[in-house]
N, C-alpha and C positions, 0 to 999 in steps of 0.2 A: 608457391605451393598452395593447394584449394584447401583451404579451409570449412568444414561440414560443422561449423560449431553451431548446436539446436541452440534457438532460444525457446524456453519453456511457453507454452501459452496461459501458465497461470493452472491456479486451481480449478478452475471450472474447467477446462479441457481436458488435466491432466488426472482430473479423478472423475469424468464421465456427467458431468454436471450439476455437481454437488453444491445444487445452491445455496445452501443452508453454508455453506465454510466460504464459499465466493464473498456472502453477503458481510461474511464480517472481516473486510479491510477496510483501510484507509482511503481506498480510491474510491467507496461505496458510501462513506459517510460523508468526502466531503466534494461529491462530484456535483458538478453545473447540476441546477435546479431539480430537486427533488418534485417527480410527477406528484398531482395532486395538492401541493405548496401552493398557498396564494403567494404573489408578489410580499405585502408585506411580514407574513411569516415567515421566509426567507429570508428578509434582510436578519429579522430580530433571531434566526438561528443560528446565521454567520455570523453574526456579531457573537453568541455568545459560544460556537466554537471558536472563533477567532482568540477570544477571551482565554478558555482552556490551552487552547496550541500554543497562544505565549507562555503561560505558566509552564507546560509540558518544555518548551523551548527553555526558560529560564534554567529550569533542574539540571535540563541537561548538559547545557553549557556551562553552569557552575560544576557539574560533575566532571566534566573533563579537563576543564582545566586544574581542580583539586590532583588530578595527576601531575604536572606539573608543579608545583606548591611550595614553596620553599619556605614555607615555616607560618606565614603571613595568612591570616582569611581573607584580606582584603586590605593588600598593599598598594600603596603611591604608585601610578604607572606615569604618571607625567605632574608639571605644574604652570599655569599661567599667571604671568605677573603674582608669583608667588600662593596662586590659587590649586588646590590640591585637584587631582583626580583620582578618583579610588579606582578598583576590577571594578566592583558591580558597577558602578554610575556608567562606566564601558562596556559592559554586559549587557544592561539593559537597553542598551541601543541595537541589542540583538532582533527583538521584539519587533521593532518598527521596520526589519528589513522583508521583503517578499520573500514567501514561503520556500520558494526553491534556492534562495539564498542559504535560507539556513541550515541545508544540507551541506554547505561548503564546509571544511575541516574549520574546526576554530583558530587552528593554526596560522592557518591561508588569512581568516576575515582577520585578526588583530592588527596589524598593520592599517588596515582601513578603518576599522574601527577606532581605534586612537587617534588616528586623526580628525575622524568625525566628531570627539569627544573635544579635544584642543577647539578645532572649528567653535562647537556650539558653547565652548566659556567661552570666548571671544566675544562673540554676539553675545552673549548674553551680560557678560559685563558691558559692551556696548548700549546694549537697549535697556540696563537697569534704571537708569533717570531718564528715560524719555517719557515715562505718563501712560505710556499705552496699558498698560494694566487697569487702566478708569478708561480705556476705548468702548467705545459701544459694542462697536463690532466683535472686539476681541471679548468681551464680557458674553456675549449672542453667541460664539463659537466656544468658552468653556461650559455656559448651560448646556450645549449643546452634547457634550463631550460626557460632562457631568451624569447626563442622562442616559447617556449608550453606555455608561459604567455603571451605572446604577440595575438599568433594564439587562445587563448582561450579568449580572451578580445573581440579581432574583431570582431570572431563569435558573441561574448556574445550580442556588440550593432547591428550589423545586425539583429540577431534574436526579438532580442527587437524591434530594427522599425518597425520588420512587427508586432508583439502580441500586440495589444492593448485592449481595455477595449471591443470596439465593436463586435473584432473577438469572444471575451470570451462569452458576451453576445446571440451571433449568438450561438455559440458551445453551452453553458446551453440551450437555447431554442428549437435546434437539437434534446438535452438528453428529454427535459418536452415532445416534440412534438412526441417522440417514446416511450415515459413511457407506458407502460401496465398497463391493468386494471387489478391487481391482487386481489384477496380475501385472507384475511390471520384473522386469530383470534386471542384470546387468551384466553388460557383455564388454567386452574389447575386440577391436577390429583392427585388420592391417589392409590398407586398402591401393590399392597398385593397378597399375593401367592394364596392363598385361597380361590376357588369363596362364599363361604357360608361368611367368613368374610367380601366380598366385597359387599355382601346381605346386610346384617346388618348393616354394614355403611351405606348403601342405606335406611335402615329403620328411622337409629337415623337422618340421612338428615329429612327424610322426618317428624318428631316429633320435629324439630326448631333447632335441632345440630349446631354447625358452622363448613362450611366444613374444614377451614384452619386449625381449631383446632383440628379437625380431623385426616386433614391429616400430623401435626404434631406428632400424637399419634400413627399412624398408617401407613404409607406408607413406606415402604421400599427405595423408588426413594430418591436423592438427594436432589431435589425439595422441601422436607419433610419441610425442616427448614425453605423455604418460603410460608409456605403452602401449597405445589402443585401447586406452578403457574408455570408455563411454556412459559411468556409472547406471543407472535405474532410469528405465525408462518403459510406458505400456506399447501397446502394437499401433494407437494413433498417432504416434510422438515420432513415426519412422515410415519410411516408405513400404509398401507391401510387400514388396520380395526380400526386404532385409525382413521386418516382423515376421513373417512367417516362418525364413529360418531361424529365427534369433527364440521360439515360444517354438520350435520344432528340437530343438538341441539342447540335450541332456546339459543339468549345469554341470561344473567341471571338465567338461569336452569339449571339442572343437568342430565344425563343420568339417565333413571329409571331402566336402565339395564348394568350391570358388560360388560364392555369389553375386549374379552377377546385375547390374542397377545401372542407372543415367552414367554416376558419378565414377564409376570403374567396374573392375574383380575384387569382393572384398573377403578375407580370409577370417572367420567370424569363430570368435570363443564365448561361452557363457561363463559367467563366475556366481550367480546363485540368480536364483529365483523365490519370489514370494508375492503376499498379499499388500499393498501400500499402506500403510499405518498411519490412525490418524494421528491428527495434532495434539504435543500434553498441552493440558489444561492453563500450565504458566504461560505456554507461549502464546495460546489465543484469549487469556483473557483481557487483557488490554485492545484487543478488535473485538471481542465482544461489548464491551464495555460501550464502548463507543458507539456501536449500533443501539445498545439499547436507551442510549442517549436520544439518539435521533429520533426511536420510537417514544419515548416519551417524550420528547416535546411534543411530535405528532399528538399524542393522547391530551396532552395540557394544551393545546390550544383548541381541540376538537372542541371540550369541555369548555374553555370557557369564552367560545364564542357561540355555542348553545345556551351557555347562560345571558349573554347580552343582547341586549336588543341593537341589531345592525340596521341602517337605512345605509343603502347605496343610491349615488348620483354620477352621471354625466357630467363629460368634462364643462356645461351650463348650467348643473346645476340643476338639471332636470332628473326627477328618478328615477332608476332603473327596473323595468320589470322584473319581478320575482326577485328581489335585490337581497330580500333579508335572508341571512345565515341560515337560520332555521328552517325558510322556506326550500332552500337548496338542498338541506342533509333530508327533507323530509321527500324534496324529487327523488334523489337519490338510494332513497329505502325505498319505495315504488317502486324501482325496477325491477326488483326482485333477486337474491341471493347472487345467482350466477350473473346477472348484466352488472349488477354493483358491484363485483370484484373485478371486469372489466373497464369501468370506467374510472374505480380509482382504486390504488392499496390499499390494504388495511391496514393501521398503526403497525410497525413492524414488520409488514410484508418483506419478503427476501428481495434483492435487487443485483442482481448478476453484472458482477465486475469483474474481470481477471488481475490476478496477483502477481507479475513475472517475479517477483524478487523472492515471494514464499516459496515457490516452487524450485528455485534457484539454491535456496536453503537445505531443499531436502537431497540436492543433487551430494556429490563426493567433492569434497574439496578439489579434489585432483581431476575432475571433470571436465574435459575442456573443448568433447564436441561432441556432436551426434550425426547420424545421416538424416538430413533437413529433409521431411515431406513436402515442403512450402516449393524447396529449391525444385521439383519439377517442374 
């Protein structure tokens, strides 16, 4: 059976290019290098998201597992050579896994994670009397460590002083005050090879039929098992000949005529119509937040590399023309309003990412295709 399941292309497609709500994901705050980012800025911001996403990571992983809980905060999950291991100490090795790791259920990781834990007493009662702890090197990589905790802390309350509850505010109000008026439906469809079969369906509609039952019996589309619904979707999100009937037909009615597309005859019902509504405020403040994170670090280093005095050199050691910080921000105001907003953003400029998963959110549970534009 052909499956017609839409994937959403995110908010920025699905509300008409609503930058201002694109810019506040997660794919926007933490995607490959931010335009206008020196090299070393970059490091010193990933580190101090990096910093944040484990704590964000820790909460959550101890929140799910408190599901589970059998009475314990933090009971024995193993022992070596009579050496205990608590959750958390196995928790925390959450932290050090790659970011797509730790979308895996915590279900799934525990198994591996306890063993990683077992593993690392091991060694580590191993290498307890070996001296390395007075290594040179090993002393040269906890300085080292010491100080990307350090440098990631500072950031962390700086940033925090400037993000407060009213900036977030101001930003959701930003998002509501450039929301667009979008029209978007939702319909159910039964879709069949066959224009004369999709007649007849049209016939037993029209003699008190039920369409879902119907379209259970009869539609080829994926949809079939939820009756042909197709929850909410605008006239971009579908091929033209389907939008057109589907924003042509009364809600609560049905097409009295087979539509006909790449993919078959499809027998098309509205179930309501309206405006797409923005996001509450609970659910975007946490992507807000986060953006304005980003925007301030932008601002705190802008500042305080105007305050210091920069010389740059070549990889000899030789100096670079026009090297200094200040001599750049001041080319840069030369150019004038419109050429300076071209060559670099401004502290919290919008940055257009799409969201498949938010726009997946707004769908119906029971949603389970669309007629794909892509698939022409």
């Amino acid at each position: 059976m052909k499956d017609f399941k839409k994937s959403y292309k995110g908010f920025a497609r699905a509300q008409n290019g609503n930058a201002v709500m694109v810019a506040l994901t997660v794919t926007a705050i933490f995607g490959a290098g931010f335009i206008g980012y020196k090299v070393g800025q970059e490091d010193i911001f990933e580190q101090f998201m990096a910093n944040l996403s484990q704590q964000d990571t820790t909460d959550i992983a101890s929140q799910e597992l408190s599901e589970v809980n059998t009475g314990k905060e933090n009971p024995v999950l193993a022992k070596v050579d009579g050496q205990e291991i608590r959750r958390l100490e196995v928790m925390e090795l959450v932290n050090s896994m790659p970011s797509q790791m730790r979308q895996i259920p915590l279900a799934q990781l525990y198994p591996m994670l306890l063993e990683q834990a077992i593993a690392n007493k091991i060694v580590d009662s191993k290498a307890a009397n070996s001296g390395l702890d007075k290594d040179k090197d090993v002393q040269k990589q906890l300085l080292n460590a010491k100080q990307q905790i350090i440098r990631a802390k500072f950031l962390e309350n700086e940033i925090k002083s400037r993000v407060g509850e009213d900036r977030i505010r101001a930003k959701y109000n930003e998002y509501l005050k450039n929301f667009p008026k979008v029209d978007e439906v939702r319909a159910a469809h039964i879709l069949v090879d066959d224009e004369k079969l999709a007649r007849d369906i049209i016939k037993k509609l029209d003699n008190g039929a039920d369409f879902a039952t119907l379209a259970k019996e009869y539609s080829k589309d994926g949809s079939a098992q939820n009756g042909g619904d197709l929850g909410f979707f605008v006239k971009e999100d579908v091929v033209p000949e389907f939008a057109k009937a589907a924003f042509e037909t009364k809600p609560g009615t049905y097409a009295k005529q087979p539509i006909k597309s790449d993919f078959g005859f499809h027998v098309l019902k509205i179930e309501e119509r309206r405006q797409r509504a923005p996001e509450k405020f609970e659910k975007m403040a946490r992507f807000i937040e986060q953006e304005l994170h980003r925007a301030a670090f932008d601002e705190i280093m802008k500042e305080w590399e105007s305050a210091a005095k920069i010389e740059r050199f070549d990889i000899n050691g030789n100096p670079l023309p026009n090297a200094n910080a200040n001599d750049q921000d001041q080319a840069t105001a030369s150019l004038g309003e419109k050429e300076a907003r071209n060559a670099e953003p401004a502290a919290g400029e919008v940055i257009v990412e799409e969201d498949s998963k938010s726009s997946e959110d707004k769908a119906p549970k029971d949603n389970s295709s669309k007629v794909d534009k892509k698939a022409e």
